[in-house]
LONULUM-53089 format. One record per residue (C-alpha): residue in one letter; x negated, y negated, z; residue number from 0. Coordinates in nm, 2 decimals. Layout:
# residues N
res,xx,yy,zz,n
A,X,Y,Z,NUM
...
END
This chain:
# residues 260
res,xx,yy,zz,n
X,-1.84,-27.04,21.81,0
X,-1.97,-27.02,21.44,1
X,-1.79,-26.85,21.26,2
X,-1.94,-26.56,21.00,3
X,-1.83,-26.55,20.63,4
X,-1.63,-26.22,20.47,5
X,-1.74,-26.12,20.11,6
X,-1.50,-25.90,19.89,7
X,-1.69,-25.61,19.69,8
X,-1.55,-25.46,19.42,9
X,-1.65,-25.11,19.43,10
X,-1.55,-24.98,19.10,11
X,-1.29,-24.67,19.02,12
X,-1.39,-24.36,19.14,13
X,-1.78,-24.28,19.15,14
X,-1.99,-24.46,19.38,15
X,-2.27,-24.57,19.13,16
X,-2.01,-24.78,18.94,17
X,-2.08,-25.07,19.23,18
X,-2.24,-25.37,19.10,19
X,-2.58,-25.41,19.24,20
X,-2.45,-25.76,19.42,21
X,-2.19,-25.53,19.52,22
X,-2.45,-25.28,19.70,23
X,-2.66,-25.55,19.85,24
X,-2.37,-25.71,20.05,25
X,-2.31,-25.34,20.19,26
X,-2.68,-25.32,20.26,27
X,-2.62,-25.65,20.50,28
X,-2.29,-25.60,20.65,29
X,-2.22,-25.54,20.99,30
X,-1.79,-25.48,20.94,31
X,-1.68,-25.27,20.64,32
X,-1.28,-25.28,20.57,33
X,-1.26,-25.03,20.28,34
X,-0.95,-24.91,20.08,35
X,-0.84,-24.54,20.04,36
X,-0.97,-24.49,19.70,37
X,-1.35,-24.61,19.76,38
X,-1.55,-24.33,19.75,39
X,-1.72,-24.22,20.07,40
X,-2.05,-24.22,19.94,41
X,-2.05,-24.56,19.92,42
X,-2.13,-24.54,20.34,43
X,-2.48,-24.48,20.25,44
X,-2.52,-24.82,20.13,45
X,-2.44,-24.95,20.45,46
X,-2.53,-24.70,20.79,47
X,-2.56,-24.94,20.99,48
X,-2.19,-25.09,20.98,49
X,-1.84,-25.02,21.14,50
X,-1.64,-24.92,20.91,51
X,-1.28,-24.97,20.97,52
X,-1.00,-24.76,20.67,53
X,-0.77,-25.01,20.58,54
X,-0.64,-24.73,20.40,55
X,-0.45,-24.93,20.11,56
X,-0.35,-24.65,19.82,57
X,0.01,-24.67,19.65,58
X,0.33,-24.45,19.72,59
X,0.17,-24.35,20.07,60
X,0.12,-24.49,20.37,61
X,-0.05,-24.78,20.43,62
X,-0.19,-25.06,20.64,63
X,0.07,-25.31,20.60,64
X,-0.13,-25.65,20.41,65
X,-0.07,-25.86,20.72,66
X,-0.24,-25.61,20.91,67
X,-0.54,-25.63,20.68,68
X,-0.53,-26.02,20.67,69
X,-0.50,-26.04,21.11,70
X,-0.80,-25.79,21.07,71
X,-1.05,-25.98,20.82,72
X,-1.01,-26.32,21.08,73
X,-1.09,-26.11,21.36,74
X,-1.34,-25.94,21.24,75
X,-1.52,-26.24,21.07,76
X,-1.48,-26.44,21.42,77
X,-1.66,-26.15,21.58,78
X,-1.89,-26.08,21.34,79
X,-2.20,-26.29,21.12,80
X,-2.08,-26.06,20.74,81
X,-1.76,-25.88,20.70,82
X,-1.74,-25.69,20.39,83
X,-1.38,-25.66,20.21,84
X,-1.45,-25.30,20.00,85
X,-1.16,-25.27,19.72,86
X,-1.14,-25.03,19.44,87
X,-1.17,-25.09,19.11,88
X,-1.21,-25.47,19.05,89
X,-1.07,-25.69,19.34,90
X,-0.91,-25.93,19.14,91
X,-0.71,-25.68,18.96,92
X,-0.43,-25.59,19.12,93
X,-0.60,-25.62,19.47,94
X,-0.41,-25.79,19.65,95
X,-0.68,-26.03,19.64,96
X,-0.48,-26.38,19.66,97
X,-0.32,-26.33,20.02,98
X,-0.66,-26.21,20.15,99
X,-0.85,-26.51,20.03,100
X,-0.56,-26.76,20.15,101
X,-0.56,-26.58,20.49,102
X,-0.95,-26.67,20.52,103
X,-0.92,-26.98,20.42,104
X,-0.60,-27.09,20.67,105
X,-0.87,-26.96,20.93,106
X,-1.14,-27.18,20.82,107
X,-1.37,-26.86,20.72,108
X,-1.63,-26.89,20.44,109
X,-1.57,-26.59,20.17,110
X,-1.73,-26.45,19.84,111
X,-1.60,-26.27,19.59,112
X,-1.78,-25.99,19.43,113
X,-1.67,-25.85,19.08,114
X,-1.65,-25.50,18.94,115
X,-1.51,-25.26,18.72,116
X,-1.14,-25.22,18.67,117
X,-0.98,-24.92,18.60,118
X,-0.89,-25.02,18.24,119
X,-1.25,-25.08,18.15,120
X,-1.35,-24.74,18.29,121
X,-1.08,-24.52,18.14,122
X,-1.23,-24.69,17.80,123
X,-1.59,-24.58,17.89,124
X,-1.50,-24.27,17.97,125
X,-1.28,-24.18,17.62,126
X,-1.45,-24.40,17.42,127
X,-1.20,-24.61,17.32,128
X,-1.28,-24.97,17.29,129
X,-1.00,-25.24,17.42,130
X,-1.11,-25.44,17.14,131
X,-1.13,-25.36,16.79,132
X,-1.25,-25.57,16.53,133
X,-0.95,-25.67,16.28,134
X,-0.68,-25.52,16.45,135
X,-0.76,-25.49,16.87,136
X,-0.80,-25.89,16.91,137
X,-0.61,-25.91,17.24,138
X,-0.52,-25.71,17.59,139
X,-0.30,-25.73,17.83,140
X,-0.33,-25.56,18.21,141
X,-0.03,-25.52,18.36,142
X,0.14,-25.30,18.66,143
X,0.44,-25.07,18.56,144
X,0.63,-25.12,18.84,145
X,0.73,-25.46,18.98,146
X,0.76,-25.58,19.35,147
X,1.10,-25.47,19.32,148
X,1.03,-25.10,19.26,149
X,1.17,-25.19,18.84,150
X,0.97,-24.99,18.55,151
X,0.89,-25.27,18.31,152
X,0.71,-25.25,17.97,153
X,0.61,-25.53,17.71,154
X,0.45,-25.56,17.38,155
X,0.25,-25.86,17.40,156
X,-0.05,-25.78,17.30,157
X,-0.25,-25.58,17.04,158
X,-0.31,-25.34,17.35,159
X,-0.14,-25.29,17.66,160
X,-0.29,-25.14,17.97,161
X,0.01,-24.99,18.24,162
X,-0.15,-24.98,18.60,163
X,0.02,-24.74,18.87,164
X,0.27,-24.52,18.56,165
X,0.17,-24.20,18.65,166
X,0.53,-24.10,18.84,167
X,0.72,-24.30,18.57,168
X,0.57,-24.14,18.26,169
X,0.87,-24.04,18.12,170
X,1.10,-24.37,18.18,171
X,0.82,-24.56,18.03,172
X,0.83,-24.41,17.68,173
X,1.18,-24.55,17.69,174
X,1.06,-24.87,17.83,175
X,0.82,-24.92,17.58,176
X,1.03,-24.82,17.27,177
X,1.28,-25.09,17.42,178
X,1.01,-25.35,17.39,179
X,0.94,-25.27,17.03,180
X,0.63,-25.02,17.02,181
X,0.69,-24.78,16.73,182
X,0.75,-24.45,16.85,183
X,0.41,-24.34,16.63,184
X,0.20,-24.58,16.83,185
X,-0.08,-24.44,16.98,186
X,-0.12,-24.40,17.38,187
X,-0.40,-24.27,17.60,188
X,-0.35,-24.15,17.96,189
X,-0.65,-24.18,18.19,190
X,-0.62,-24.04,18.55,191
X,-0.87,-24.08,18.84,192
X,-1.09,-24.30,18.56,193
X,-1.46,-24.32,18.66,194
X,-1.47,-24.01,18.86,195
X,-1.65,-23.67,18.83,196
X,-1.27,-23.52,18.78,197
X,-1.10,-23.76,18.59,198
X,-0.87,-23.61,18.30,199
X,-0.76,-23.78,17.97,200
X,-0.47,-23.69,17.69,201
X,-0.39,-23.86,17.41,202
X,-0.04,-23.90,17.33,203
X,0.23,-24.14,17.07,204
X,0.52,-24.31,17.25,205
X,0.73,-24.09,17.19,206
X,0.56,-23.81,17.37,207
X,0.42,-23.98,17.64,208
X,0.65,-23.76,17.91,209
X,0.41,-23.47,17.83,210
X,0.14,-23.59,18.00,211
X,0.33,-23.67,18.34,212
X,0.25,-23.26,18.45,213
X,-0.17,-23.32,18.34,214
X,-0.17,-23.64,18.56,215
X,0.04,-23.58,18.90,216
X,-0.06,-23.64,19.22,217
X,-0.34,-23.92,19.04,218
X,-0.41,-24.25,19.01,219
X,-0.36,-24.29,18.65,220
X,-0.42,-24.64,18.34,221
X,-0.21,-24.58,18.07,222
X,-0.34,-24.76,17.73,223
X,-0.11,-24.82,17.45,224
X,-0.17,-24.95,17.09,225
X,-0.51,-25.05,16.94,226
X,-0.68,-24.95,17.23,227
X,-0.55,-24.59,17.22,228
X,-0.65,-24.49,16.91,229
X,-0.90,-24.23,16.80,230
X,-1.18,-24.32,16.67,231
X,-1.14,-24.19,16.32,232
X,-0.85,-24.35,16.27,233
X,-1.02,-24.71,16.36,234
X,-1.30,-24.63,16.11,235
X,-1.03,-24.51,15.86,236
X,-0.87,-24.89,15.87,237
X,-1.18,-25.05,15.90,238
X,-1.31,-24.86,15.59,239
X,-1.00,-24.97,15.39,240
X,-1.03,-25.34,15.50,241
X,-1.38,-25.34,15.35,242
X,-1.33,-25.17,15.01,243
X,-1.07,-25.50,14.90,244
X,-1.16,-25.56,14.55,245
X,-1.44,-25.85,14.48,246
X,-1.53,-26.06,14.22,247
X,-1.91,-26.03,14.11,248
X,-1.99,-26.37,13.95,249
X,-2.29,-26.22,13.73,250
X,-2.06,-25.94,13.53,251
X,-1.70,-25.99,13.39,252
X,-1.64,-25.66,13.60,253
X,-1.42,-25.55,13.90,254
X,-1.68,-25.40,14.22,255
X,-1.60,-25.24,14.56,256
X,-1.82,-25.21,14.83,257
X,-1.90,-24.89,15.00,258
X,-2.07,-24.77,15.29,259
END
């Protein structure tokens, strides 16, 4: 029996319109869906004539356990010629993504990964806040708060810091992130159900960062500290006193700055 080939689409955070379009023509041919908690419905229009099976993945509720999910995709893609695997977000981001593929490939099933928006690029779109900024925003770093051991963690390792899955531990992380040496004046921007029609924002320093665990319970939230975080004006600000550094002009004995 030939075996049919499983293809994981990221689907984007939140609105349906954030799919790739790679992403929406795999729908169009599937005849399995397995889709995540947090993909919007509408995505089903992309793809009537599938089964779609909830896999029902979303964190602090229940689930489908992951060996469940991997036992499922074989199956499925021994029964079936395309199987799509529809995650949220970006799969490769905290998706779970690694056992899925190694489950496929211990059964000998062909599989393609699609990629997509995470939730750290959309909670930038939607405030405005670029990850990177030139002179001062050089690097990020994605990480999840909590580790597999249920242990609140927080580093400062890069120029900006993105915190998946903090929205319960708002408060314990300002703490965590003072420990690892982020000034209690840094910046921080809280992002919750990022990409959607209802997605809320606040911005926040370390210190403060507990008041926004009220504005953001009950959903999925990114948390963005440092360069990333900061307003916009405050960017232009630096960038402005970066470029007005005293030069030398070689044709008059004279001292010149340069202005916008």
């Amino acid at each position: 029996m030939k075996l049919g080939k499983v293809i994981f689409v990221s689907a984007g955070p939140g609105a349906a319109d954030l799919i790739t379009l790679r992403g929406a023509r795999a729908l169009q041919q599937a005849d399995v869906v397995l889709y995540d908690a947090l993909t919007d419905p509408a995505l089903r229009e992309f793809a009537p004539q599938a089964i779609w099976l909830d896999v029902g993945k979303r964190g602090f509720c229940d689930s489908t356990a992951q060996t469940a999910i991997n036992a499922a995709l074989v199956r499925q893609a021994r029964e079936h010629r395309l199987v799509v695997r529809l995650k949220g977000g970006d799969a490769s981001v905290f998706g779970r993504l690694e056992e899925e593929l190694l489950a496929l490939a211990e059964a000998g099933i062909d599989s393609e990964v699609v990629p997509g928006v995470t939730a750290a690029i959309a909670a930038a779109a939607q405030t405005q806040r670029p990850l990177t900024r030139r002179g001062h925003g050089r690097s990020v770093s994605l990480t999840t708060a909590m580790t597999r051991d249920g242990e609140l963690q927080a580093h400062k390792s890069a120029d900006t810091e993105v915190f998946y899955m903090a929205g319960r531990q708002l408060g314990a992380l300002a703490r965590k992130l003072a420990e690892a040496g982020w000034a209690a004046d840094t910046p921080v921007l809280v992002v919750s159900r990022a990409g959607c029609a209802d997605a809320l924002s606040s911005e926040h320093q370390v210190s403060g960062l507990a008041a926004a665990a009220m504005l953001h319970r009950g959903r999925p939230t990114v948390v963005t500290v440092g360069a990333g975080a900061a307003p916009l004006r405050a960017v232009r600000k630096s960038a402005l006193a970066a470029e007005q550094k005293p030069l030398i002009d070689s044709h008059q004995p004279r001292v010149k700055t340069l202005t916008d």
